[in-house]
Steps between C-alpha positions, in 0.01 A plus 500: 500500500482794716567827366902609558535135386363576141595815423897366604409255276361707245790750530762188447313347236520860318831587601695176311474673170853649441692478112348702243434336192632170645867588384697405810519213758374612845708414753331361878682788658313778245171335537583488929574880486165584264288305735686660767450854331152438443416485870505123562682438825856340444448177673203440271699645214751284601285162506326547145809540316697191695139298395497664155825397457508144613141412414530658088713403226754761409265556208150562697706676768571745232151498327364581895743778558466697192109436511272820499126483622267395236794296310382180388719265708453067499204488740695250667806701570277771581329304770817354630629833560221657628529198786847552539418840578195490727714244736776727565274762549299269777817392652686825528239712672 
């Protein structure tokens, strides 16, 4: 992966943490506007949260969008939106 494609990547992968404490329900159009906010371009923004969204259960959607770096996450999930992620990124540049 060349370099502005990992640290995009790196910057969405950090940027989908957004409730503290895990309180309230993130909604695709708040985790859209923190990708957005966090410097990934909107197109790409755009195309992880419609994947996020129609690839996750309501349930891992949420457990993805509140996640900060280091959380323990399913390894699974974790991988499945790291992919998710790295695809848009390829395909919107």
């Amino acid at each position: 992966m060349n370099i502005f494609l990992r640290s995009v990547s790196i910057a969405a992968i950090g940027g989908l943490s957004l409730a503290a404490c895990g309180l309230t329900d993130v909604s695709a159009d708040d985790l859209r506007d923190k990708l957005v906010e966090d410097g990934i371009p909107e197109d790409t923004a755009d195309c992880i949260v419609e994947r996020l969204e129609a690839e996750l259960s309501d349930d891992d959607f949420q457990t993805v969008a509140k996640a900060d770096v280091g959380d323990e996450v399913d390894p699974e999930l974790d991988q499945q939106a790291e992919d998710i992620i790295n695809e848009c990124v390829a395909s919107t540049i």
